[in-house]
Structure formats: structure tokens, C-alpha cells
C-alpha positions as CSV (number, residue, x, y, z in Angstrom):
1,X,83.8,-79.0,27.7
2,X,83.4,-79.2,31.5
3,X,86.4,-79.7,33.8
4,X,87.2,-79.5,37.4
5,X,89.8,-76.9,38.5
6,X,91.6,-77.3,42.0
7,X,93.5,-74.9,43.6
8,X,95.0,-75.9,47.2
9,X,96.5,-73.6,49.5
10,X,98.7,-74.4,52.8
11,X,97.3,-72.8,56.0
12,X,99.4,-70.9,57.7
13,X,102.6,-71.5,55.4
14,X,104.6,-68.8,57.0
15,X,104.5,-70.2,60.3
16,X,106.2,-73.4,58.9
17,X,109.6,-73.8,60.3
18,X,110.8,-76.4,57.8
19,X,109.6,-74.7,55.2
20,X,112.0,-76.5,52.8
21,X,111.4,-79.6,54.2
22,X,107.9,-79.2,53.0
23,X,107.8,-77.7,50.0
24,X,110.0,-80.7,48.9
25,X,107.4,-82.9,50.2
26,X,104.4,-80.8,48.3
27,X,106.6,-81.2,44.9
28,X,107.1,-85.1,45.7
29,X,103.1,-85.3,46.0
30,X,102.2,-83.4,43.0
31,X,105.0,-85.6,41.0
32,X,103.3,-88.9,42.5
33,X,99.4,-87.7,41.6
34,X,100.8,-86.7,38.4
35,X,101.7,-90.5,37.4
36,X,98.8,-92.0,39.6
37,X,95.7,-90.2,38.3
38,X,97.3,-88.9,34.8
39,X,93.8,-90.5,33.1
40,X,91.9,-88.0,34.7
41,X,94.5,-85.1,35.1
42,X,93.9,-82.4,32.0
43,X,96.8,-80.0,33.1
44,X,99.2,-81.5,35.8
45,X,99.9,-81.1,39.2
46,X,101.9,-77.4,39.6
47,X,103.2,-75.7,42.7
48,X,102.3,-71.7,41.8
49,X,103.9,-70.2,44.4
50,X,105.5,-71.5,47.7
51,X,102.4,-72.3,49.6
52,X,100.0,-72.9,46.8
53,X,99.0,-75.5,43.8
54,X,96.5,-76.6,41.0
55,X,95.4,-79.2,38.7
56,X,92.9,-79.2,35.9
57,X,91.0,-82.6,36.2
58,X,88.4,-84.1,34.0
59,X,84.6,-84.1,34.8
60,X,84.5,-87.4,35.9
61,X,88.1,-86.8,38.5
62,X,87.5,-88.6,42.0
63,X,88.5,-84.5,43.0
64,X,87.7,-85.7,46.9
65,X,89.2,-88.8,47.1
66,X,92.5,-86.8,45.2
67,X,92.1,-84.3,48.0
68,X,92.4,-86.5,51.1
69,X,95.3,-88.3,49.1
70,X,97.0,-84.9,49.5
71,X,96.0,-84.4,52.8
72,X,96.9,-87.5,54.0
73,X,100.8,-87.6,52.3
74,X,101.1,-84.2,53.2
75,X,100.7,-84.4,57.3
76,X,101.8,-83.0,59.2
77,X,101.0,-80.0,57.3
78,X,96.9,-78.5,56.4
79,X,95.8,-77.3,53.3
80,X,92.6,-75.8,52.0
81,X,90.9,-76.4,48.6
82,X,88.9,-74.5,46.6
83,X,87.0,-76.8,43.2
84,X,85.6,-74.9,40.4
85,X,83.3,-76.2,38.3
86,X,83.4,-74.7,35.1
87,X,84.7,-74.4,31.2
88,X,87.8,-72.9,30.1
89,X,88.9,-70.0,28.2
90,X,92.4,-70.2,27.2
91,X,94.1,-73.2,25.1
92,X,95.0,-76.0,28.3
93,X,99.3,-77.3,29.3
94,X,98.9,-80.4,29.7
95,X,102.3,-80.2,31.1
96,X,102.0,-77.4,33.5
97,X,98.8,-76.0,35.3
98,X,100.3,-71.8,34.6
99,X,98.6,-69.7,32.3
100,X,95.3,-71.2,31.6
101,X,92.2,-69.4,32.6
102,X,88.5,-69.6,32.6
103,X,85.5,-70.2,34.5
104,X,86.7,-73.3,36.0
105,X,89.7,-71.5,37.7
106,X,87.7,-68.6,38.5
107,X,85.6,-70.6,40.4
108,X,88.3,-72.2,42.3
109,X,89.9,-69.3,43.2
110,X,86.5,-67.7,44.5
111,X,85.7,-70.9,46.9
112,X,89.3,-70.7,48.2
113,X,88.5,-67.0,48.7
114,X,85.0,-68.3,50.5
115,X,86.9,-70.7,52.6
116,X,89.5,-67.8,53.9
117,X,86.7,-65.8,55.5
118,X,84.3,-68.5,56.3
119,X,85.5,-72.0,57.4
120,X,83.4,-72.9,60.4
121,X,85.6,-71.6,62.9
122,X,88.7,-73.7,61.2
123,X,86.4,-76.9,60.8
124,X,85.8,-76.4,56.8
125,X,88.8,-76.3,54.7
126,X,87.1,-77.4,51.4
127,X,84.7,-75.6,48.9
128,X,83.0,-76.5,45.3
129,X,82.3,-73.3,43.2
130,X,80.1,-72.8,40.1
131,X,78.5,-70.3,38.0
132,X,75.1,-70.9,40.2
133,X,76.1,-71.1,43.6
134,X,72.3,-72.2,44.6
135,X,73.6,-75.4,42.1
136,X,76.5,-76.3,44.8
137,X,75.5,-74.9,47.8
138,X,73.5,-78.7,49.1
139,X,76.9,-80.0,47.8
140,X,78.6,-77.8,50.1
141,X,76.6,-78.5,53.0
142,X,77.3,-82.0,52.9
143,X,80.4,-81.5,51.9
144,X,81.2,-79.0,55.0
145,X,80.1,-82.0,57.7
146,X,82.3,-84.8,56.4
147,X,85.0,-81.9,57.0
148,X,83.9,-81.5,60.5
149,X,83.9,-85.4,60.9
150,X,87.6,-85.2,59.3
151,X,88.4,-82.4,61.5
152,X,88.0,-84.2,64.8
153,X,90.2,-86.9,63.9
154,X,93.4,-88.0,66.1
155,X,96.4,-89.2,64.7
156,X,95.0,-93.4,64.4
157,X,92.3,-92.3,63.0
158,X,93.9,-90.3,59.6
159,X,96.5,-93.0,59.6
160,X,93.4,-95.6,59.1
161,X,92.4,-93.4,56.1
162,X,95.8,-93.0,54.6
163,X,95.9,-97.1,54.7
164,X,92.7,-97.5,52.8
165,X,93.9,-95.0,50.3
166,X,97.6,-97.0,49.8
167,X,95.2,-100.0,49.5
168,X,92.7,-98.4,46.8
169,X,89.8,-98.3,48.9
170,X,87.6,-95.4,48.9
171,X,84.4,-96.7,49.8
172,X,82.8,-97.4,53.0
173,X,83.2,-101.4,52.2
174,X,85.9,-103.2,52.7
175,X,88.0,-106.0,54.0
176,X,88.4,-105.7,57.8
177,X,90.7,-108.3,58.5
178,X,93.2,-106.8,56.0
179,X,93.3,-103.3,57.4
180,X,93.6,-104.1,60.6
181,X,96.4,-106.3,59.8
182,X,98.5,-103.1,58.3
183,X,97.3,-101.2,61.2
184,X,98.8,-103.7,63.2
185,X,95.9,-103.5,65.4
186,X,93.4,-106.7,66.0
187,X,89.6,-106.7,64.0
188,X,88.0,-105.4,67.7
189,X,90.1,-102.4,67.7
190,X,89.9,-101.7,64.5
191,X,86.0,-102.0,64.7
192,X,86.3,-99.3,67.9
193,X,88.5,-97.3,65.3
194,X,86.0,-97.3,63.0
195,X,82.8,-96.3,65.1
196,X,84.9,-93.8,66.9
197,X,86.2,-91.7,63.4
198,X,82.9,-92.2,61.2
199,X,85.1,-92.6,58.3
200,X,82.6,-94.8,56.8
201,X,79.8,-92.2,56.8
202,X,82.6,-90.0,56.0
203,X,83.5,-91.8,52.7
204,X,80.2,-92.3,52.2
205,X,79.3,-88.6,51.6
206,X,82.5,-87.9,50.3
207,X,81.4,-90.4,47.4
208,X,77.7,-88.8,47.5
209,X,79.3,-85.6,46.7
210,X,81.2,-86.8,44.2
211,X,78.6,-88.7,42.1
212,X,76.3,-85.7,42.3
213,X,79.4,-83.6,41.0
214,X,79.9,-86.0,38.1
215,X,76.3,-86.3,37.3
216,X,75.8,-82.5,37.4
217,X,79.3,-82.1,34.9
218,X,77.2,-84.6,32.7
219,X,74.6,-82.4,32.3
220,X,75.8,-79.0,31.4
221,X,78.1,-81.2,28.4
């Protein structure tokens, strides 16, 4: 059986000054993607060390749209991921993601690995492994330019994504009039919002990447 394994990492951890303060937020995340995507979580949410976490998910996990969820509850800190694409080994915790091992995890670990000596100059914080990295490695392309469209973004423009997210929207369609209403911002600055992020070409290769992940899972069954 195929899974995705996830492994996140916070950058630069030691430098954190309320380093309490967010490793009480990290646990508070984990606990909340615990209950919102437990259909696709195959080992839960688990904070390995102080500065570090992973998940088994299913094949079919919305892994990206899970990441910016992270990303987005967990400002203003960063964190890098690392997905492995893969089997496993060892009998699965559903409970707790400690002890299991196999490809999937190995995987993980080696695109986190990937990500701390190559990461476009701080621009690429996110990497898909897998037992052929010629498989991934279009994946990763596309995957590395929506992380330099994320990468640009000010602070209106990650709270825009963090509102589509709280609504359910992951797609680059959706109902202006509403989000600019939460924004508290009128439908022409929300438009200017728009065009100035990308977030819909952002979505829409987050999504791209995503699919082909799935469809690729699908085959190797």
C-alpha cells in the first residue's frame, strides 16, 4: 500500500525567542489537523522533537493544501517540508506518528535533507521524494515556483490565503464578494489583491501537483 509521509521542520527554531509560546501553538495545530483531516490521516499529527513533526497520510491526502494550513496557522513562524512517497515497513500508530519506518519516511527525511542544502536561496521550503527521483523531479519544479510565488508574499496577501482555507476553498474559483467581505476590503481591492499575489495560479499548481501525486500513488497500488 502507498502512503504519503510528511515530515515538517521549523527554520531556524533556535533563534525563536518564544519558544514556548510556539511550540504550544505547533501542538494546538497538529491537535486541530488531527480532527479536521482524520479521513485521510493514517498515523496522526506528532511533534518528534521541539522543532520538528510528521504525519502519515493516505494516497489520495490533499498533502499541499495540509501544508499551507500549517503554514498559514503557524505565522509568524516558517517551516520546511519534506513528502515521501513510498510504502511502509513497520506495523503503522494510528495514534502516534513514532516508530514506524519505511520507504515513505525515508523519503521524507531525504527531501527535508535536499531542501536544507538546496532551497533557492531560501525561496523553496517544500520537497516531494520517491524511490525514482526522475518520477518527481517535474513535480518538484512546479512545485518549487508556486513556493517562490508564496515566498514574495506580504502580510494581506497570506492573510487572503488563510481566509480561503477557514472558508474551504482551495481552488482558484471562488466567490469574490464573500472574501472580500471577511477581508473587510471592497471587490476592487480585493481584485488588486488578487493580481498582485497570483494565489490563483498559485492554487492552481498547487492542485496540478497534487492530482499528478494522487494519480502517480494510483499507479504503483
Amino acid at each position: 500500500m502507498q502512503y504519503i509521509a510528511m515530515i515538517g521542520d521549523v527554520i531556524e527554531s533556535k533563534s525563536i525567542k518564544e519558544l514556548q509560546q510556539s511550540q504550544d501553538q505547533l501542538n494546538k495545530i497538529m491537535k486541530q489537523l488531527n480532527e479536521q483531516y482524520q479521513t485521510t490521516i493514517v498515523s496522526n499529527f506528532t511533534i518528534t522533537t521541539g522543532d520538528e513533526f510528521q504525519a502519515l497520510l493516505t494516497a489520495n491526502a490533499p498533502f499541499l493544501r495540509i501544508m499551507d494550513e500549517i503554514l498559514m496557522a503557524f505565522r509568524p513562524y516558517k517551516v520546511r517540508f519534506g513528502f515521501g512517497l513510498g510504502e511502509m515497513m513497520t506495523e503503522i500508530n494510528n495514534e502516534i506518528s513514532i516508530g514506524a519506518d519505511g520507504p515513505a519516511y525515508w523519503h521524507a527525511r531525504a527531501a527535508i535533507e535536499y531542501i536544507h542544502e538546496k532551497n533557492d536561496y531560501g525561496m523553496t521550503q517544500a520537497r516531494i521524494g520517491h524511490e525514482n527521483t526522475e518520477t518527481v523531479e517535474d513535480l518538484n519544479h512546479y512545485l518549487a515556483l508556486t513556493e517562490y510565488i508564496r515566498s514574495s508574499w506580504v502580510m494581506s496577501q497570506n492573510d487572503l490565503l488563510a481566509v480561503l482555507l477557514a472558508n474551504d476553498i482551495y481552488q482558484e474559483d471562488f466567490e469574490h464578494q464573500m472574501i472580500a467581505a471577511q477581508l473587510n476590503i471592497n471587490p476592487s481591492a480585493l481584485s488588486k489583491r488578487l493580481k498582485g499575489s497570483g494565489i490563483k495560479v498559485y492554487l492552481r499548481g498547487r492542485n496540478t501537483i497534487t492530482d499528478a501525486v494522487h494519480q502517480l500513488l494510483k499507479e504503483e497500488e
